[in-house]
Structure formats: C-alpha cells, structure tokens
C-alpha positions in Angstrom: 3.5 9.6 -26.1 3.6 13.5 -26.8 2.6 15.5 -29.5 1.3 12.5 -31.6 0.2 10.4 -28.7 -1.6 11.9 -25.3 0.7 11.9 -23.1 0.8 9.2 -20.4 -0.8 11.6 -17.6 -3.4 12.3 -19.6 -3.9 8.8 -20.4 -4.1 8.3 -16.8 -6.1 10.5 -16.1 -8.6 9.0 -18.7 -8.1 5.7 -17.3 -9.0 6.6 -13.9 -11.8 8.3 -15.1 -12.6 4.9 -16.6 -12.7 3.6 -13.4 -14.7 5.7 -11.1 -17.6 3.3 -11.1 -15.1 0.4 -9.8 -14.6 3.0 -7.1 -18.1 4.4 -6.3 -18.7 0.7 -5.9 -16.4 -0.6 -3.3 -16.8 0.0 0.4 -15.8 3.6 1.7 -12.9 1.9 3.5 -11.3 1.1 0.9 -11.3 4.2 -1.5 -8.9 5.7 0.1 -6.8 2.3 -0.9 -8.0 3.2 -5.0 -7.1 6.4 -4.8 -3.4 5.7 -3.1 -3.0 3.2 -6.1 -3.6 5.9 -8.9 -1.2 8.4 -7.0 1.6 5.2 -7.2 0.8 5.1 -11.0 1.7 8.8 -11.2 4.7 8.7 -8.7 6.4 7.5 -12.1 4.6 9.0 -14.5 7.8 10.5 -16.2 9.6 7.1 -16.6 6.3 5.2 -17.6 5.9 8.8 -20.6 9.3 8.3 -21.2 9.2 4.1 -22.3 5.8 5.3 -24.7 4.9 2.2 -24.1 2.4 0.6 -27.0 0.0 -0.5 -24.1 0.2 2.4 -21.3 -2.1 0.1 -19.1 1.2 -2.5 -18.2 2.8 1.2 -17.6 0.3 1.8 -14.7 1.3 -1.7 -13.2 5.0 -1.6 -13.5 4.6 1.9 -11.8 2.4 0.7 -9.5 4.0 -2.6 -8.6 7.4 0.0 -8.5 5.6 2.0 -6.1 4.7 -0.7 -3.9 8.7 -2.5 -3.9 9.9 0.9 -2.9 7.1 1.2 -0.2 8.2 -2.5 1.0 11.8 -2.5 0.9 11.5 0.9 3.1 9.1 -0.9 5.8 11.7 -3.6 5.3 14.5 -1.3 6.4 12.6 0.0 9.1 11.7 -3.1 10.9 15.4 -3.8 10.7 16.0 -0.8 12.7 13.6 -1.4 15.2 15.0 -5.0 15.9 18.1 -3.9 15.7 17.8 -1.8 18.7 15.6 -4.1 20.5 18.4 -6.4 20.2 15.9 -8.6 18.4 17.4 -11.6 16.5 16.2 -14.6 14.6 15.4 -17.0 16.9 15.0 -14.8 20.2 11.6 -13.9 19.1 9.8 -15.2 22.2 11.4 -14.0 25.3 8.1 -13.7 28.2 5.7 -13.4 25.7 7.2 -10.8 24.4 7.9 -11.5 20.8 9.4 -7.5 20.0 12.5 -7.9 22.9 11.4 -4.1 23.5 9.1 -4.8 26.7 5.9 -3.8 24.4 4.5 -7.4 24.1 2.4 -9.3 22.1 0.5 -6.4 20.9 3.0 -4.7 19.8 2.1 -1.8 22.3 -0.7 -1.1 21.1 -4.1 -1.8 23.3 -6.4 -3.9 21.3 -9.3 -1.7 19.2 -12.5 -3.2 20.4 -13.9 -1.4 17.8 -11.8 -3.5 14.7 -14.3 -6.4 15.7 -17.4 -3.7 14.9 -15.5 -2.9 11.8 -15.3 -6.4 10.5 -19.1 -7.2 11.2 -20.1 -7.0 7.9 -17.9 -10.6 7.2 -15.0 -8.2 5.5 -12.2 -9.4 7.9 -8.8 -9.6 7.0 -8.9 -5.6 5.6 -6.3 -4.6 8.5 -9.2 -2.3 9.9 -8.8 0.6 7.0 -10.7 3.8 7.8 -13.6 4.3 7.2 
C-alpha cells in the first residue's frame, strides 16, 4: 500500500464508511462498541500498511483481534494484582460469601443497578449493561 495502492488508513477509512449502515442499524448501546472496534483497527494501522497485505480486510482483524489480546492480557494482569493483595488464591475463593477475600462481597462492591434490569427489557440480556 502507498503510492500505487491507497494506503491502508485510507482503506479503512473507506471500509468504515462501508459500514455505517451496519452501525445506524444496531441499538444505540452498542455503537459506541462499533466505533471502539474501528479505533482497534487503527491502533495498528502502521504495522497492518507496512505487511500491504493483498486483502487489507484480514489486516483489520489481526489488528483488531491484536487490539483485543493486548486489552485482555492487561485486564489479565490487573486481576492478578488485585488478588494478589487480597491474598486471593485458587481455591480460597469462598471465604463468608465473599468470593474477592477483600471484604467487598459477592458483588464485588458494587450495589446492584436496579436499573440493568430496565436496560435488558427489550430481551437483549447478556450486553453487560453498555450505555446507552
């Protein structure tokens, strides 16, 4: 891709374009989800230029599914942290009812969102609540 080829930002570019009526079509939660997905795509958009791949498309997915690795491995991480200085281990996971070992409970210290079971009214559970 260059001065022969458009160059693989502009071909995303195009190939979001190409999808705005995927977008305009799904439920307002979860355009904020699309959108987060194309900004993944561009997080490596000088690698994926770089490979000129013959079908930019699989360029978007390994950049995307790159993207979302390095976005697991880094929760990873920071859920060993967290047990780690609960004093959390395999095994001691349900101590009282309280399945952290950091006093917080079931619910992970957070009160329960009465309004999650407004958000999942339309038959949509299983979204994690996304804004709206």
């Amino acid at each position: 891709m260059g001065r022969t080829n458009p160059t693989y930002r502009d071909f995303l570019d195009a190939f979001e374009r190409r999808w705005r009526p995927f977008r305009r079509a799904l439920r307002r939660r979860y355009e904020r989800d699309f959108d987060a997905v194309f900004a993944k795509a561009r997080r490596h958009a000088d690698a994926a230029g770089y490979a000129d791949a013959a079908d930019p498309e699989l360029a978007v997915v390994v950049s995307v599914l790159l993207a979302q690795e390095t976005e697991l491995r880094r929760l990873r991480e920071r859920v060993d942290v967290l047990e780690n200085q609960c004093g959390n281990r395999e095994g001691d996971d349900d101590r009282d009812g309280d399945p952290t070992g950091c006093g917080v409970g079931e619910g992970g210290g957070r009160e329960r969102d009465e309004s999650a079971d407004d958000r999942h009214a339309d038959g949509d559970a299983g979204d994690g609540g996304g804004a709206a």
